[in-house]
N, C-alpha and C positions, 0 to 999 in steps of 0.2 A: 712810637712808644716812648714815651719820657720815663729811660729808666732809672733817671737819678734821681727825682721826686719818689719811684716808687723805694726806691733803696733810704731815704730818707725816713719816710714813714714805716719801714720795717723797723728801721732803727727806733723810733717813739716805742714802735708792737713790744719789741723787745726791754726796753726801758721799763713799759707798765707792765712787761708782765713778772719782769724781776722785782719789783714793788709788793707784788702781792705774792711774795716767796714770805715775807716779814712775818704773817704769822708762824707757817710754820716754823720757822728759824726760832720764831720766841716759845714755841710749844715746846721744839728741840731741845733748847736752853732748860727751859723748865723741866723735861720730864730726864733729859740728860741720858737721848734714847742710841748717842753716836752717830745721827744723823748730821751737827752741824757744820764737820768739815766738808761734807756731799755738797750740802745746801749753799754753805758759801763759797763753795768754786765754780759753782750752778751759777750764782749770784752774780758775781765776778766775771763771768764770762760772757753774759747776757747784759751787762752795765758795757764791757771792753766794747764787745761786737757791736751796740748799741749807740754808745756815744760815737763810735766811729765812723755808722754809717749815717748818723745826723750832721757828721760833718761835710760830708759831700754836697759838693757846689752844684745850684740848679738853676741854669737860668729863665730855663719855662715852670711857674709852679701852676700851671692851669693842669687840671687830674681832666683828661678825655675820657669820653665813655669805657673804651677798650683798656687806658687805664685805671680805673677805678675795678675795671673786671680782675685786671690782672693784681692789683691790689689785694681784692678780697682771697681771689686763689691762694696769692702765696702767703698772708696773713697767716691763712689758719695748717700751711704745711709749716712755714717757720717756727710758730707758735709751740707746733708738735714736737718736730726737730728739736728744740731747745726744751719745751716744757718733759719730754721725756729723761730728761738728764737724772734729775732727783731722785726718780724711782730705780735710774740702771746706777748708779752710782750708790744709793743706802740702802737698797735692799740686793738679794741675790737673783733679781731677777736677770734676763735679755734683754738686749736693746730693743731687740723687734717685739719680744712683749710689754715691754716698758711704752713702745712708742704705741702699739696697739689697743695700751692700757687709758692714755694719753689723751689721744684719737679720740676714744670713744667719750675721756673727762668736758672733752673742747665741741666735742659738737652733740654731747647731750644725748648719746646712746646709750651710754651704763651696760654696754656689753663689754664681760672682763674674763680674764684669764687667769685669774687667784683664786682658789679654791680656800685659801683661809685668811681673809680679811684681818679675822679678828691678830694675829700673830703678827701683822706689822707692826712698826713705830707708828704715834696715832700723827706726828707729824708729817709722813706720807700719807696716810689715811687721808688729813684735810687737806694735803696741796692735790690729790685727786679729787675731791670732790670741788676744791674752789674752782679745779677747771671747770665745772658742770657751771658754776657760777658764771665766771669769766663768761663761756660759751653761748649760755642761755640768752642774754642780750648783747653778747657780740662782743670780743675786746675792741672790735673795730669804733663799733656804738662810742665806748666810754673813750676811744684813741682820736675821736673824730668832733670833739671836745675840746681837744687840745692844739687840731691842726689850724686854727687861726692865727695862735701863736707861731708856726711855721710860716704864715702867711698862704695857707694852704686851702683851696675849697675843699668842702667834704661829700656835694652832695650826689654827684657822679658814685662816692664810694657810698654813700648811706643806701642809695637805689639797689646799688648790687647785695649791699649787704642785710637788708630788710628783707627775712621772707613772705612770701606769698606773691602774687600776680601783679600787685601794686605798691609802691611804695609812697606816701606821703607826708609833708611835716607838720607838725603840730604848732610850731611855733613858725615866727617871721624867720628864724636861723636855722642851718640844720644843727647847729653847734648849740642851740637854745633847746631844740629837741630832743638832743642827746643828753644834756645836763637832766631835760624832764623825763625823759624815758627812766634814767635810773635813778634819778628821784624814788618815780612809782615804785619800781624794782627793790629797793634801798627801803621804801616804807613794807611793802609787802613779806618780804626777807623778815623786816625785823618783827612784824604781826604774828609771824610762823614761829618763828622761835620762842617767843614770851610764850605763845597756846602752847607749844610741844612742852616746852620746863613747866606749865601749871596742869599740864595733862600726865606730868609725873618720869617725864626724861632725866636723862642725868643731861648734863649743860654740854659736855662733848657729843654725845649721839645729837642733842639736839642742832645743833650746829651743822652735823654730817646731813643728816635727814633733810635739813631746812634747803642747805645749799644744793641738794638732790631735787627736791621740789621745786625749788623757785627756777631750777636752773632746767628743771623737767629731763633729768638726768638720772636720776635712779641709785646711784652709788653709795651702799649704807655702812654703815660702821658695822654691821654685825652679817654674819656669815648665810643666816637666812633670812634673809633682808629686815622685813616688819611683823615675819610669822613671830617673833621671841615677844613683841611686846601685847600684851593680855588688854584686853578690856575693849571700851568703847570709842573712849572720847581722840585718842592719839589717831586711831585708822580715821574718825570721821572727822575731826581735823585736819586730815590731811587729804581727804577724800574734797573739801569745801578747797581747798590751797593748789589744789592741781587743775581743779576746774576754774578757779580765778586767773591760774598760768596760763591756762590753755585758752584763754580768751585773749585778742586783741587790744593789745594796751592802752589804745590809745579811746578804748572805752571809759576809762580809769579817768582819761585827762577830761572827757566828757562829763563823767559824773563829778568830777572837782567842780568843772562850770553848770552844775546841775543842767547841763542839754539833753533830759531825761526823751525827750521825743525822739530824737536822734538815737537812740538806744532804741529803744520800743521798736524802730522805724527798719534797725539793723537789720537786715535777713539773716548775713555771715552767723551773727549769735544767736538770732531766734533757730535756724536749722541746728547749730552748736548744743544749744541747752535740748531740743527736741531730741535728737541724736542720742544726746548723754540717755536720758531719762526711758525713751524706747528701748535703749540694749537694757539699760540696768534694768527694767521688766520682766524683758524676756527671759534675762539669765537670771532675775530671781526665780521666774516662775520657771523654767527649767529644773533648774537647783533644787527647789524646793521640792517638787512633785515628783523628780527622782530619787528624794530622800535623804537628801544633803546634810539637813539637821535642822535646828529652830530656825524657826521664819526669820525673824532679828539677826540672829547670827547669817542667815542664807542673805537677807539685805545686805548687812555688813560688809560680807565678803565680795557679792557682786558688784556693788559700789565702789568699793575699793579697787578691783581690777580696771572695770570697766573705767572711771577715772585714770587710771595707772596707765592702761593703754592706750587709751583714749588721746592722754596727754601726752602723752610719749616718753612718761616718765619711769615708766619700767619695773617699778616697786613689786615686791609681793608678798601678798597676805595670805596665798594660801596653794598649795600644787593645785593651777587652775590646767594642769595636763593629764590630770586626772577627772577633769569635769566632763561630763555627758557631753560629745558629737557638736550638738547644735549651739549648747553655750562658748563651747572652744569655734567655733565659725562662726560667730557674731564677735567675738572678740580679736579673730584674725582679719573680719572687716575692716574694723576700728582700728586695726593695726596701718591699714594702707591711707585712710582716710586721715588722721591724725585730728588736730585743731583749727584754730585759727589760725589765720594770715598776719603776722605782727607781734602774736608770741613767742614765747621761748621754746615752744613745741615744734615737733617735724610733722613727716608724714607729708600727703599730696595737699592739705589743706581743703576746709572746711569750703571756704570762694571759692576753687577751683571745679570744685563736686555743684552746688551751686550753681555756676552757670554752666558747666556740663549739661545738667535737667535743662535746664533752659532751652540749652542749643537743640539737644533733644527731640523738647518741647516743639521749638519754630521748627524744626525740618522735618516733622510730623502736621504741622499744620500748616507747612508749604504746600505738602502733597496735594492738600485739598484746594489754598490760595495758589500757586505756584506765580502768584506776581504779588504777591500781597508785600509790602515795605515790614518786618517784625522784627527793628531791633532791640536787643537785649538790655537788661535793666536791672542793675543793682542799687537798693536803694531811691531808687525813683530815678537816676542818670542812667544816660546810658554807657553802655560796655563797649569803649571804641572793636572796631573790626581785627584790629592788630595785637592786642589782648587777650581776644579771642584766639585767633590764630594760633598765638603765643601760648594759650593752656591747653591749645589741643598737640603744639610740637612738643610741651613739655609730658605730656601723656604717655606720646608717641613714644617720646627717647626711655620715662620711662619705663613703660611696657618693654623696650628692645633690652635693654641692659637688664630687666630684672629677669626677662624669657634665658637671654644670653647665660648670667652668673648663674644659675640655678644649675645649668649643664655642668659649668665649670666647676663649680662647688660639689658635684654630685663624684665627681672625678677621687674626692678625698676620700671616698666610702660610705659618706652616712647615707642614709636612707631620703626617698625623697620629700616627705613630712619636714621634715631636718633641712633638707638642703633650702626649698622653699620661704620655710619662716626665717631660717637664718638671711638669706639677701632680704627679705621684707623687712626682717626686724634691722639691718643694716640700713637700706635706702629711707627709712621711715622714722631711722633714733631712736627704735623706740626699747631695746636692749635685749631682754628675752624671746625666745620665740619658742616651740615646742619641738617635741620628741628629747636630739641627742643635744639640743642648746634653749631646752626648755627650763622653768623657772627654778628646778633643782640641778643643774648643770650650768655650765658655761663653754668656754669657747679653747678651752688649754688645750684641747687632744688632738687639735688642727697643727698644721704643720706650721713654720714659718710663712712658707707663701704663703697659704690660706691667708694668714692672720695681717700679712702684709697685704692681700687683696681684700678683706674683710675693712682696713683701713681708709684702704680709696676709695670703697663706696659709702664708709660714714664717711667721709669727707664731701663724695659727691652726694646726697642725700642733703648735707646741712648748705652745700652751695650750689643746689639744687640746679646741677645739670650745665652750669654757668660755662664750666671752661670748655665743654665739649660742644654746647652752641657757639662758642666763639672761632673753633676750630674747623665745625662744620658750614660755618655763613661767612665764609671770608669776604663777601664782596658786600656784607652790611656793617662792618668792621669803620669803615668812615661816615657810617651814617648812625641818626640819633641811637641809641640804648633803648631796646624795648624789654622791660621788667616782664614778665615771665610768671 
């Protein structure tokens, strides 16, 4: 293990992520809410720990598979560790809610323990949602940008850090792809915000909301979420921006070079958009024909969740814990299944499910060939055999941890509706879930453990399982990285 490169690039994680303290320090200033002695010892102490650990001398700066694993791990615990500061320091909270609070800004679950939003400094208000930002394409992404200047490769850590089964670059660099990735991210962000201020936002909500979206995080400025704002255009606005998140970026970099065939040719999006538009049916027509209200409003609203969980962005337009049976399990489908692979979305991913059917598919019609050659094909290539393997161990583990927590979590009292969507809405990002942590609730009546276990599986959920394969394969540990 080369832990002084990894100590190195903590030190960068830590640098950028005091960088983007700046806005709220200058909201603080501005609104003069007493936030910014918090902020700048936050600041201060994230610059010390920071600079000090880029000092450290390394004479290997080659990143190995194992290292870049361990990279991504403690990335986004440090991140947490420190990014929790702001909130236990200018407001009255916990540390263990602060860090819980934190957790869920950095890896895009929007599952919170404040029950009145609106009553904070609106300066905490953005540095939780900019983690949503931060999180959604990775501080690593934009950190991994910068490691050339280290003399550092990045793309041992881009592999681990790109969800979904595959990881690839867009560019000849990975440090060319990271600049493009949030390029996109940085144009899209700013599309959201102009539609949300000409859809009749005020400029602070629009900002919170934006950084919720793009970041497919959920976290709103106001106390029930997007039920306060009226009308049409702001929910289907944001309904067209979640499903843009929720697709694989490097679609984006496609349509730049107009490779419109190569789109067309997608399965991952064609299953993607078909998925979307089958639920939002069902639970219109659901909705509707149990009396929901107007057809338009009953679209509305469908769209808008199914979107919302779909993407993993958690928003809500409306108590969907109160919808008929069958609309609420179509939407707890969509809760496990998530987006694409490449997004700022969770969840098992769209590829995954994907060639699951497939594989399905061949050992169904092995039965009949039982010698016949049927390998797997995404896109017209084929799906190496280790790939494969690799999304059936990640099923496996997890199935095992979601069977497992569900016990655990039942331990605290709530009911088992409750206990279920809560680990799914955990392993999956995607923030509410129904019954006692359904979209008129949240997660404060848990105890500290809980709330401290409720962290390590968003954690394990946005690093999908990483550190526990690395802990269970120790004798693949000198051999290549296979992305998952």
């Amino acid at each position: 293990m080369n832990y002084s490169i990894t100590a190195k690039i903590m030190g960068v994680i830590l640098i950028v992520e005091s960088l983007f303290l700046l806005p709220p320090l200058g909201l603080a200033l501005l609104d003069q809410d007493g936030t910014v002695t918090g902020i700048l010892m936050v600041m201060a102490i994230m610059l010390a720990v920071g600079f000090g650990a880029t000092k450290i001398s390394a004479k290997d700066l080659v990143v190995a598979p194992l290292d870049g694993l361990l990279i991504v791990s403690l990335a986004w615990v440090v991140a947490s560790i420190f990014g929790a500061l702001p909130m236990f320091l200018c407001t009255k909270m916990s540390y263990v809610d602060s860090f819980f609070e934190i957790v869920s800004g950095f890896t895009t679950t929007g599952s919170s323990v404040i029950n009145d939003i609106e009553s904070f400094p609106r300066s905490i208000i953005l540095w939780r949602s900019t983690a949503h930002w931060l999180g959604g394409m990775g501080i690593l992404v934009f950190t991994i940008s910068l490691l050339p200047k280290l003399g550092v490769g990045g793309f041992q850590i881009f592999k681990a850090e790109s969800p979904g089964p595959v990881a690839g670059k867009i560019e000849s660099t990975v440090s060319q792809t990271a600049k493009r990735l949030y390029s996109i991210y940085m144009v899209i962000t700013l599309s959201l915000f102009v539609f949300l201020l000409i859809g009749g936002m005020k400029p602070f909500d629009a900002i919170i909301q934006t950084l919720g979206v793009v970041g497919t995080g959920g976290f709103s400025s106001k106390n029930d979420s997007i039920t306060g704002f009226t009308g049409y255009m702001i929910p289907v606005t944001m309904v067209i921006f979640m499903v843009i998140c929720g697709t694989n970026f490097a679609v984006y970099y496609q349509i730049y070079h107009k490779k419109f065939k190569d789109i067309i040719q997608n399965e991952e999006v064609r299953f993607y958009l078909t998925l979307f538009f089958v639920a939002f049916l069902l639970i219109t027509a659901n909705l509707y024909f149990s009396g929901y209200n107007t057809l338009a409003m009953t679209a509305r609203d469908a769209s808008f969740q199914v979107s919302s969980i779909m993407s993993t962005s958690g928003f809500v337009n409306a108590d969907y814990d109160l919808w008929p049976s069958f609309s609420r399990y179509v939407l707890l489908v969509l809760m496990f299944i998530g987006s694409c692979a490449g997004s700022t979305a969770g969840g098992i991913k769209i590829i995954r499910i994907v060639v699951l059917f497939k594989l399905i598919k061949r050992e169904i019609q092995k039965v009949v060939h039982p010698k016949a050659v049927l390998p797997i094909t995404i896109n017209g290539k084929i799906v190496p055999d280790e790939v494969v393997m690799g999304i059936n161990s990640y099923l496996g583990i997890y199935l095992t941890i979601f069977v497992l927590s569900i016990g655990f979590i039942t331990l605290s009292g709530v009911d088992l509706v409750s206990a279920l969507s809560s680990v799914a809405t955990m392993l999956s990002n995607v923030g509410p879930g129904f019954g006692q942590v359904g979209p008129t609730n949240n997660f404060a009546n848990f105890s500290p453990i809980y709330k401290l276990y409720f962290s390590f599986l968003m954690l394990l959920g946005r690093l999908e399982f990483f550190t526990i394969l690395a802990i269970i394969a120790p004798k693949r540990r000198k051999k290549r990285f296979v992305r998952l």
